[in-house]
DRENMILUM-977518 format. One line per field, with one value per residue (C-alpha): x, y, z; residue in three letters; residue number from 1. Coordinates in Angstrom, 1 decimal, decimal comma, always signed. Layout:
u c(X  ...);
v c(Y  ...);
w c(Z  ...);
tido c(ALA  ...);
kelo c(NUM  ...);
END
This chain:
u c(-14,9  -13,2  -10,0  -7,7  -9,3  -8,9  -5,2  -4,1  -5,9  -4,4  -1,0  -1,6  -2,2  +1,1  +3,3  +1,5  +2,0  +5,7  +6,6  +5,1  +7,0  +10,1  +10,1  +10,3  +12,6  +10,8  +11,9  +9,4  +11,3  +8,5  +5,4  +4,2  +6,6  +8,4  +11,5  +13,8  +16,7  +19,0  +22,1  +20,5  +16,9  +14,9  +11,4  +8,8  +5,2  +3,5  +0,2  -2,5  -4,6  -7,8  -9,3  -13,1  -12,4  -10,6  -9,5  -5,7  -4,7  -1,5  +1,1  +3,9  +6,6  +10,4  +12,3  +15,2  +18,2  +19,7  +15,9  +16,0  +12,0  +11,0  +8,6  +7,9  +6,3  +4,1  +5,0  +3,8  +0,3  -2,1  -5,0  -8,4  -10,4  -9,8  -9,5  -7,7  -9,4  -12,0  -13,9  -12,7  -10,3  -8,2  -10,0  -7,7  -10,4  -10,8  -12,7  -12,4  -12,0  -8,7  -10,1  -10,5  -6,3  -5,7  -7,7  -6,6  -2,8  -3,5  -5,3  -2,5  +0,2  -1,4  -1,6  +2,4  +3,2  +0,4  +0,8  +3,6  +6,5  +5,6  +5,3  +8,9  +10,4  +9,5  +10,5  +13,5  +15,9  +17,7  +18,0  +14,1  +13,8  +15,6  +13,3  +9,6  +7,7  +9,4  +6,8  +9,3  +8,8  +11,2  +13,4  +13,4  +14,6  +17,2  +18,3  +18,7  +20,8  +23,3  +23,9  +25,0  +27,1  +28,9  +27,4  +24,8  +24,6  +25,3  +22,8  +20,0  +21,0  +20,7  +17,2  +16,0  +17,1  +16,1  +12,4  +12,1  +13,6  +16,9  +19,9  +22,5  +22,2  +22,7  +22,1  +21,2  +20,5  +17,9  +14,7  +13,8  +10,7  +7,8  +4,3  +0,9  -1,6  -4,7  -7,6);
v c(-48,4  -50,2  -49,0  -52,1  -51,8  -47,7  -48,5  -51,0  -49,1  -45,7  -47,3  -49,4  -45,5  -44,1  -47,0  -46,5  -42,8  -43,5  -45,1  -42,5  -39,7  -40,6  -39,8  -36,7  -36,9  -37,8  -40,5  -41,7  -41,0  -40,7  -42,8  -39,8  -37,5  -37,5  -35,7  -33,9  -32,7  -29,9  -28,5  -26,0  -27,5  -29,8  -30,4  -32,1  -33,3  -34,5  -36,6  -36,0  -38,8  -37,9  -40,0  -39,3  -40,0  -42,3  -39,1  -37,1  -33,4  -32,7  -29,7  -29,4  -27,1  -26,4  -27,0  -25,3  -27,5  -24,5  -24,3  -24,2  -24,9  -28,3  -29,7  -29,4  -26,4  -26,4  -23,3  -23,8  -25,1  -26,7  -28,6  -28,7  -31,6  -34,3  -32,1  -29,4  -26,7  -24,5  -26,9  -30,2  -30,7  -33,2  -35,9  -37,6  -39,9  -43,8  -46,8  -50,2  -50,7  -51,3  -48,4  -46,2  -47,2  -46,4  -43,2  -41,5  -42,4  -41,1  -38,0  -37,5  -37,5  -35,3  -33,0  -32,8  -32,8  -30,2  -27,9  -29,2  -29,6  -26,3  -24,6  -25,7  -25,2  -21,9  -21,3  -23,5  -20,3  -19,5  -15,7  -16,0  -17,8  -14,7  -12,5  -10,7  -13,0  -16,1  -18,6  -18,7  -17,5  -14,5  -17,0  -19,7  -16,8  -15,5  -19,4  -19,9  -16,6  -17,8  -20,6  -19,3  -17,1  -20,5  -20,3  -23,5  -25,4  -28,8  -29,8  -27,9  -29,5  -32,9  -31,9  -31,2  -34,5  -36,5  -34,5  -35,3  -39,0  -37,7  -39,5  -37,6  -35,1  -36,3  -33,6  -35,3  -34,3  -32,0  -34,0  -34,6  -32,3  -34,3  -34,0  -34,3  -37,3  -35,7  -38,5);
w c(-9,7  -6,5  -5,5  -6,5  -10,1  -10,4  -8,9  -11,3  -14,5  -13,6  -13,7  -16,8  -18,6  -16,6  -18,5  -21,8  -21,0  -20,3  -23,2  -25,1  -23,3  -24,0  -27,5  -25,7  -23,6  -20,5  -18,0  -15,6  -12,3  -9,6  -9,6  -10,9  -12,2  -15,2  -15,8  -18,2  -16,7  -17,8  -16,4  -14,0  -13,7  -14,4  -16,4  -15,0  -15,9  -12,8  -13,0  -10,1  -9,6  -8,3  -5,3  -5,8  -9,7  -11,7  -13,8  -13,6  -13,5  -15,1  -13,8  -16,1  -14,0  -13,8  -10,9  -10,1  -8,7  -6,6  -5,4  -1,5  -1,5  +0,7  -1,6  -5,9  -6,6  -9,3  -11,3  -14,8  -16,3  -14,9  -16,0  -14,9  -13,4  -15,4  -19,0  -20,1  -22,7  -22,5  -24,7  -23,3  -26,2  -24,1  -21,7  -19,1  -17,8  -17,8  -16,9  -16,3  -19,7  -22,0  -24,7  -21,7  -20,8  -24,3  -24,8  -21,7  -22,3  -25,9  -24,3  -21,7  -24,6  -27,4  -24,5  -24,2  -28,0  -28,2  -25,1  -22,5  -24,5  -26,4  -23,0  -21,4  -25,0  -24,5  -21,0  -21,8  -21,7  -18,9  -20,1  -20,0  -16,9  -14,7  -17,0  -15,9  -18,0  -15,7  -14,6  -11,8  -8,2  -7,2  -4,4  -7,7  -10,1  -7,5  -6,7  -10,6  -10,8  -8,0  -9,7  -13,2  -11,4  -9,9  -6,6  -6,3  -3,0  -4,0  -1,1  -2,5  -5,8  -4,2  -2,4  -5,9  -7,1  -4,5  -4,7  -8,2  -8,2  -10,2  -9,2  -11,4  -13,5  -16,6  -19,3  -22,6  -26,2  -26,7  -27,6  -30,3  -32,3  -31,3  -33,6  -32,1  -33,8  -34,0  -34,4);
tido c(UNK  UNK  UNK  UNK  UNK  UNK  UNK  UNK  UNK  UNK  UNK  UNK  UNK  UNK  UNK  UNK  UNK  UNK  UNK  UNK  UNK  UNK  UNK  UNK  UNK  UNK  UNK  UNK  UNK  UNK  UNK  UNK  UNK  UNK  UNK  UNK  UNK  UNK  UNK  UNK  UNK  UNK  UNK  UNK  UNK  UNK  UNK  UNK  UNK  UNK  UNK  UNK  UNK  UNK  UNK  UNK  UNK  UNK  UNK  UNK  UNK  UNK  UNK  UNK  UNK  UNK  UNK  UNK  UNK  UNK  UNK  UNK  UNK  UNK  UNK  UNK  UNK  UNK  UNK  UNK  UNK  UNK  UNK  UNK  UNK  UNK  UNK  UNK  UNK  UNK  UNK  UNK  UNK  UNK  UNK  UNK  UNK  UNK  UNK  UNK  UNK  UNK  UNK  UNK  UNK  UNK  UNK  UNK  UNK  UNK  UNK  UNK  UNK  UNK  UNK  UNK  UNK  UNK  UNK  UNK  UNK  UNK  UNK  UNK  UNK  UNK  UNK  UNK  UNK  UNK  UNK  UNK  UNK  UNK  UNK  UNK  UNK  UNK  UNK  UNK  UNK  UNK  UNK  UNK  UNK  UNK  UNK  UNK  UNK  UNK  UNK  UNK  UNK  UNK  UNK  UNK  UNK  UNK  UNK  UNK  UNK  UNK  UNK  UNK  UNK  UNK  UNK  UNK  UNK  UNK  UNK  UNK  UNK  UNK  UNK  UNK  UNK  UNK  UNK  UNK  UNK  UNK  UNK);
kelo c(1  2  3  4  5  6  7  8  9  10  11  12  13  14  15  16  17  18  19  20  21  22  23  24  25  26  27  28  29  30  31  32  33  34  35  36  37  38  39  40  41  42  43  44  45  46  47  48  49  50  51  52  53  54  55  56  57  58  59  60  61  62  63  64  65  66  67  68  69  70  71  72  73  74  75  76  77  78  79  80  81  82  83  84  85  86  87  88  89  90  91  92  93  94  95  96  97  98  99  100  101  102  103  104  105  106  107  108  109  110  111  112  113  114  115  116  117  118  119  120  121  122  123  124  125  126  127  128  129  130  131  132  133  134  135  136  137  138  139  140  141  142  143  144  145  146  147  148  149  150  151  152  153  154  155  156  157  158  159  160  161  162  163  164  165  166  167  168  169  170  171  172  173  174  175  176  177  178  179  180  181  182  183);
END
């Protein structure tokens, strides 16, 4: 598949993928990063597009406002090459094709209702995130500490916005329960 072709098809399955995401939530706030943002972080689900494949990785990860890291680290799950599974049970592949759009924004969504949203639903706790089982790195977990205690750095807090294409924080009713359409 030409460039031009794998371009415009990958972003065809990022707006059906967007559309589909907000029923969770999710704003597409990046060209490749959607966010849900909470008082002090903020969600994300970040789509790799490979360049010797016309196939995505997702990272799902939580970013810390307060976080005084230069770049998005990616601190929760991570797929595989262009599937997730031990047994390929989600495909996040395409082709020139319009089923192949459809499939792989299908894929890419059964994939959050089944295992991303259940993943930052369960980290979603800030008591959990300062705890052992964190999927947050020790500065992250001591940077999320200072600011419960009222001590953020509102230009850390603006980095982390800026990074992730947030331009307020806007904390919005919890999503609602999304269900996964198995085919």
């Amino acid at each position: 598949m030409d460039r031009t072709l794998k371009r415009r098809q990958s972003e065809r399955v990022k707006c059906k993928f967007t559309r589909a995401l907000s029923r969770f939530g999710f704003s597409r706030t990046k060209a490749s990063f959607w966010t849900r943002p909470r008082e002090l972080f903020i969600e994300f689900i970040h789509l790799h597009q490979f360049t010797f494949a016309p196939a995505f990785r997702v990272h799902v990860g939580i970013r810390v406002l307060n976080d005084t890291f230069e770049a998005v680290a990616l601190t929760g799950l991570t797929t595989n090459d262009g599937w997730y599974g031990e047994t390929r049970q989600y495909s996040f592949e395409f082709d020139a094709s319009e089923a192949s759009v459809d499939r792989c924004a299908t894929e890419l969504t059964r994939f959050c209702a089944d295992i991303a949203d259940p993943w930052l639903r369960e980290n979603h706790d800030v008591r959990h995130l300062l705890s052992r089982g964190s999927p947050l790195a020790p500065e992250a977990k001591k940077r999320l500490q200072l600011a419960v205690d009222g001590s953020s750095d509102i230009a850390c807090v603006e980095v982390s916005r800026t990074l992730l294409g947030v331009a307020e924080q806007v904390v919005g009713p919890e999503p609602r329960e999304a269900t996964s359409h198995h085919s």
